[in-house]
C-alpha positions in Angstrom: 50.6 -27.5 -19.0 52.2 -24.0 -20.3 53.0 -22.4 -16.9 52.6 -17.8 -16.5 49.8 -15.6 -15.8 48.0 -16.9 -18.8 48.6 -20.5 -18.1 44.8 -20.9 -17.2 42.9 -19.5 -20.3 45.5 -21.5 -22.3 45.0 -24.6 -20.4 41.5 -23.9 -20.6 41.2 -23.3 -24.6 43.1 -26.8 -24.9 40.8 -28.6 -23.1 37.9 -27.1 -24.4 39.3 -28.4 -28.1 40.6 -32.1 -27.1 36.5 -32.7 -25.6 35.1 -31.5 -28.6 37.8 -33.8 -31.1 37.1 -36.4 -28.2 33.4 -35.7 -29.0 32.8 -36.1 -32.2 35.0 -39.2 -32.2 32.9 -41.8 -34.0 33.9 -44.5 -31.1 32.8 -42.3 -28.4 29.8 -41.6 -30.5 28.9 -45.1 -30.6 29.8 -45.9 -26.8 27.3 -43.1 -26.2 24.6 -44.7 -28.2 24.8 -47.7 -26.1 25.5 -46.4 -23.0 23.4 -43.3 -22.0 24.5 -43.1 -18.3 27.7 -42.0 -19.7 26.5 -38.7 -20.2 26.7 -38.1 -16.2 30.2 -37.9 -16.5 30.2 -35.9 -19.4 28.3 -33.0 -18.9 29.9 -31.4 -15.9 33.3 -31.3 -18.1 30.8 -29.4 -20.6 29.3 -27.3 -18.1 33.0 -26.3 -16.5 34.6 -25.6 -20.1 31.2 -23.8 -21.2 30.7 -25.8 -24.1 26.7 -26.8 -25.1 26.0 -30.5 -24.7 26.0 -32.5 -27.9 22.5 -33.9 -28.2 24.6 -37.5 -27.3 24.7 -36.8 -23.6 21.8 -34.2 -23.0 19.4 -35.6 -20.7 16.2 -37.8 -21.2 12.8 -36.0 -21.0 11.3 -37.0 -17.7 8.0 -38.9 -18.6 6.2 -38.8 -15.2 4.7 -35.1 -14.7 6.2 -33.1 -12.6 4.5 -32.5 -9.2 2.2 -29.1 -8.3 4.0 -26.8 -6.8 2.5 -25.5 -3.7 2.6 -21.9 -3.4 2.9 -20.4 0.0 0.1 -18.8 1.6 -0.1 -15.4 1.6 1.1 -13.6 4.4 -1.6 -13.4 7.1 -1.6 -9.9 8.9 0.4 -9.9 11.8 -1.5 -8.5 15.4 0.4 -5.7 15.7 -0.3 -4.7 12.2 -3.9 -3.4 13.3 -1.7 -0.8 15.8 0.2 2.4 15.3 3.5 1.9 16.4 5.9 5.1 17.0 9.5 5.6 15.9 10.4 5.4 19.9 8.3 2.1 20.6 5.3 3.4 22.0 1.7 1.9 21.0 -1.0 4.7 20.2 -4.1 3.1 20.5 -7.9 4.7 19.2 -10.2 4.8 21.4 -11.5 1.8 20.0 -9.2 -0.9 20.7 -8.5 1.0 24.5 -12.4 -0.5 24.4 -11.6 -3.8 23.3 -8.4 -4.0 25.1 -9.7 -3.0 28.9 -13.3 -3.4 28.1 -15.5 -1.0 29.1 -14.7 1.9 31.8 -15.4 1.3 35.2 -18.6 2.9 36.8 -17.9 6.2 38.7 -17.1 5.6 42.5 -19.9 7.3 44.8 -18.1 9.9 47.1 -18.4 7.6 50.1 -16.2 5.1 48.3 -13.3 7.8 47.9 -10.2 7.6 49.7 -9.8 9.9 52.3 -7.7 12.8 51.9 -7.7 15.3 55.0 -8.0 18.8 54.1 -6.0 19.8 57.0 -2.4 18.9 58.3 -2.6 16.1 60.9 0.4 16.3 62.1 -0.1 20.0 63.1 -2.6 19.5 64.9 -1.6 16.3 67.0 1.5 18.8 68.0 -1.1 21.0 69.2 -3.0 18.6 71.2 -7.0 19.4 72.6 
């Protein structure tokens, strides 16, 4: 093999000649006719020295049909997609799904129920005594 920076593209021009002489060869032709599977080893050397395949080693038509393809569903809205989602993270919901989500508000506590809250400071007046 020539040897330099263009050693490749030579190396690669020569090769590409000796399979096409080695081709069209009328021994190899016949060796073809009887031997199919030959073609196996053939066609990578084609496909790497970018030559077309001779209609010798191209490949058999398949005769079973090919299988369906199954196409992939499509895609199915995710839950969050129904919510507004901010740039920082935070959800805003519509008064809506606040509904959904907690159900309905709870009934108003009647004042006896309320916590007590003394209006007056406690501690005061314990200082203070009676």
């Amino acid at each position: 093999l020539p040897n330099g920076p263009a050693a490749p593209i030579v190396a690669g021009a020569n090769a590409r000649l000796e399979l096409q002489h080695f081709m069209e060869d009328p021994i190899v032709q016949a060796l073809l006719a009887t031997h199919p599977s030959l073609g196996r080893i053939l066609r990578p050397l084609h496909t790497m020295l970018g030559l077309r395949y001779p209609a010798s080693i191209k490949r058999p038509k398949s005769t079973k049909p090919r299988p369906k393809r199954t196409r992939k569903p499509k895609r199915q809205p995710s839950f969050m997609d129904q919510y507004k989602i901010n740039p920082d993270g935070s959800i805003d919901f519509t008064p809506e799904q606040l509904h959904e989500i907690l159900g309905p508000p709870p009934p108003p506590v009647p004042p006896w129920h309320q916590p007590f809250v003394p209006s007056f400071n406690v501690k005061k007046m314990w200082r203070k005594g009676p």
